[in-house]
N, C-alpha and C positions, 0 to 999 in steps of 0.2 A: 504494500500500500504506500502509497504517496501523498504526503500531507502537502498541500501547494496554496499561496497566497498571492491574489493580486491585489496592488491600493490603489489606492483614492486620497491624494494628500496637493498640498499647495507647496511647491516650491519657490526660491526667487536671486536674485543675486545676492543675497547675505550667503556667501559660501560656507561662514562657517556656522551658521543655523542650518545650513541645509543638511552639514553633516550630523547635527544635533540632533537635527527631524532622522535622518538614515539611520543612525544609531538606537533611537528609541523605536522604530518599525522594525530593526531587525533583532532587537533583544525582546520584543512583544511576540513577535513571529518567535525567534527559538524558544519563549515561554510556552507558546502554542502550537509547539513540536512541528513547526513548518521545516521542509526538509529546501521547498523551492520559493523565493522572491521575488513579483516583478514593482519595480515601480516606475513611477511615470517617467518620459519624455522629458530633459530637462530637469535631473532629478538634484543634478552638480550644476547647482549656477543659474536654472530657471529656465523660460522659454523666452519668448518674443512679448516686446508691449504691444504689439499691434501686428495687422497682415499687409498695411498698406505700406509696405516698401520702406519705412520712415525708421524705423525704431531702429538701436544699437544689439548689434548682437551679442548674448552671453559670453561670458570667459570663457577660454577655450582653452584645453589640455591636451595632454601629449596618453596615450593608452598605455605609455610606458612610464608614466610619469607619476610624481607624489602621489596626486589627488585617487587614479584609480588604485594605486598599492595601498594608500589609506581605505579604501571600499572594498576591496578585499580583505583586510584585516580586518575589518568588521564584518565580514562576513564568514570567516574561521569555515565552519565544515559545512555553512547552507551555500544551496546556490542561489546567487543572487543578479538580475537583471537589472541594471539602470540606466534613464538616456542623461547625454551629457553633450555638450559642444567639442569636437576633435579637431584641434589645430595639427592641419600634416603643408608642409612646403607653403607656408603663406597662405591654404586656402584655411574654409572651416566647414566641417560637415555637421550636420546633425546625426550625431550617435549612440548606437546604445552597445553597449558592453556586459559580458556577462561573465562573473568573477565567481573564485572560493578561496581561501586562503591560502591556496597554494598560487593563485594567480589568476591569469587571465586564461577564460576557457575557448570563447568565442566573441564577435565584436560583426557587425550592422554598422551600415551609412544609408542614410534614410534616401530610397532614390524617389521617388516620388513628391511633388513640392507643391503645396496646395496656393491659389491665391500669388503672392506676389513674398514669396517663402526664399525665390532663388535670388532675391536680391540681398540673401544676408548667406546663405549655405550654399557650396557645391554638391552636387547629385553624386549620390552613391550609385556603383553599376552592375551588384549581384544580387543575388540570393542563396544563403547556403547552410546548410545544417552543420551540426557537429555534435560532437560525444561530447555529454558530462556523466555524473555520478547520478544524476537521478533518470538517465534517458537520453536518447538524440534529442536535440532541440533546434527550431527554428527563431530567428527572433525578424524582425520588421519595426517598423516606425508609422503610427499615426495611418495618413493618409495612404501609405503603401494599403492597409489592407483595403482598401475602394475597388484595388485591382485583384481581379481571381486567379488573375496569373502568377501574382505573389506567393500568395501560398500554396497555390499548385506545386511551384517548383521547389518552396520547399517540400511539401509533404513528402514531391514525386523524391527528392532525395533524402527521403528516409525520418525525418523530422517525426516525431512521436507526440509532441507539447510544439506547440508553435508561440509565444510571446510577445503580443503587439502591448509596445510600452506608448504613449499617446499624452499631448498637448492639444486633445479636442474639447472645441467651445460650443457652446450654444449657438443660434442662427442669427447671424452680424444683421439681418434685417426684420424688422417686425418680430423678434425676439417675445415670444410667451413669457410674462411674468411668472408662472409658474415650470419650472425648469424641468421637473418630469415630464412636463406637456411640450417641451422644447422639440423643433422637427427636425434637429442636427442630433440629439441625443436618440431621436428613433434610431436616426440613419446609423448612429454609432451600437446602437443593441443590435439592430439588423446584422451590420457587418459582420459584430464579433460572430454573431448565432449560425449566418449561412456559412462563414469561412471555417467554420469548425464543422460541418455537418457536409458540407461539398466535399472537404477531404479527409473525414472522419479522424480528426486529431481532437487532441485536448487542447483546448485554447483560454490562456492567460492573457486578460485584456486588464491593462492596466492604465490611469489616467492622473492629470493634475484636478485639482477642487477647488474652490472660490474665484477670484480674480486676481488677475494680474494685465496691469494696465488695461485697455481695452476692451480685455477678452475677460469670457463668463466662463469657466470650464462646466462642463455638464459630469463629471467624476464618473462615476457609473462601471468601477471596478467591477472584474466579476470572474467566476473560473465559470467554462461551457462544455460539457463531456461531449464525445466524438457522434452522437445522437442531436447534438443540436439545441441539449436543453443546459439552462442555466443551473448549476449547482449552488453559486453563491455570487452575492451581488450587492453593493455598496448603496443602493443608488445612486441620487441626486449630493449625498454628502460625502465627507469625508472618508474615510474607515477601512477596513482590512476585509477583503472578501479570502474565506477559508473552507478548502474543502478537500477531502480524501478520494483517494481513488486507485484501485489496482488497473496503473494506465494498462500494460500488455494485454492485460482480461477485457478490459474497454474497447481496446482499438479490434481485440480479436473478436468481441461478442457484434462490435456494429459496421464489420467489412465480412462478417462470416455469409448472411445470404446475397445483399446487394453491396459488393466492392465497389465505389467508386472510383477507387486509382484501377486496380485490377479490371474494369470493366470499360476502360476513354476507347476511344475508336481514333485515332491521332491520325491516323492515313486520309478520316471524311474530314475533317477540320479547316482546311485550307487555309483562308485568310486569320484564322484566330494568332496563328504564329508570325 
């Protein structure tokens, strides 16, 4: 069994609050025998104040650098997912990383750039899984998962938990004062629900919560079994969505009569690729 946790938490450029917030989420999480962590998009340092091209982009770090060796030390034997700003040769990507205290396991550059996103981050240009201690895993960023193809390619390589870590807001026009009722928040329970159930994985959707400049985040953490149903789920606030799961048994009990990897027809496809 797999104890796995996604948040729902506000981060911002006070770097070192931010590691204050990561430290107290992942010693609540090892309280609550979480073995897996994801937290949001922007977890070191914040997200963006705004989408309209204006705003200063977050600190940016090196993947070899202090800031993630200190996020793996706090993360000793869990695995733990967080996005963060990646400064490589003058550019910046928006990244997520995924650590345990022996280090760096796997690392995501968000290729997909919503809104007016590429005037602060360079595009990342894979998709790929990797081994950890608790499973293969895929990870992604925010908008990427909009795209089917994202997760297809991870799943098709092997990915078992997929991890979209996320700086999603509420809807920048005509915005519902009630934020459950928000039509960017549907779009983001949609996402997570069909991207888990199209390629029958376990998906960790993790998100930022309150505001930060501009933006409304709609939080709405949640883990989603390979079935398409939601296990656990934050909503609209803050909090820690927590749930167990014997992944192998899961992906075997919901690919056993209707495979959807096992079953694409990739030859009729044409223009999809």
């Amino acid at each position: 069994m797999l104890r796995m946790a996604a948040v729902a938490a506000n981060f911002d450029r006070d770097l070192e609050a931010d590691f204050e917030r990561v430290a107290a989420l992942i010693a609540d999480a090892r309280q609550a025998g979480v073995q897996l962590l994801a937290l949001p998009e922007g977890a070191l340092g914040g997200y963006l104040l705004s989408l309209d091209g204006t705003a200063e982009p977050p600190p940016a770090f090196d993947v070899d650098g202090p800031e993630i060796q200190r996020l793996a030390a706090l993360a000793g034997d869990m695995v733990v997912v967080a996005g963060y700003a990646e400064g490589v040769d003058g550019l910046i990507y928006n990244s997520a990383v995924c650590v345990t205290g022996d280090g760096v396991l796997g690392r995501h550059r968000k290729v997909h750039q919503p809104l007016r996103e590429d005037e602060h981050y360079a595009a990342g240009s894979s998709f790929a899984a990797f081994d950890t201690p608790v499973g293969r895993l895929g990870m992604m960023i925010c908008y990427d998962k909009a795209f089917p193809e994202a997760a297809r390619a991870l799943a098709l390589d092997g990915a078992q938990i997929i991890v979209c870590v996320s700086a999603w807001p509420g809807a920048r026009t005509n915005p519902d004062p009630d934020l459950s009722k928000d039509r960017w928040k549907r779009r983001f329970d949609l996402f997570d629900r069909a991207r888990a159930l199209e390629n029958q994985v376990v998906w960790l959707s993790a998100n930022q919560s309150g505001t930060f400049g501009s933006l409304r985040f709609v939080a709405s953490a949640k883990v989603v079994d390979p079935g398409g149903e939601v296990l656990a789920d934050t909503g609209v606030a803050a909090g820690m969505a927590i749930a167990e799961l014997d992944v192998a048994e899961a992906l075997q009990l919901a690919r056993r009569s209707m495979g959807h990897l096992r079953d694409r027809r990739p030859e009729t496809y044409g223009v999809a690729v």
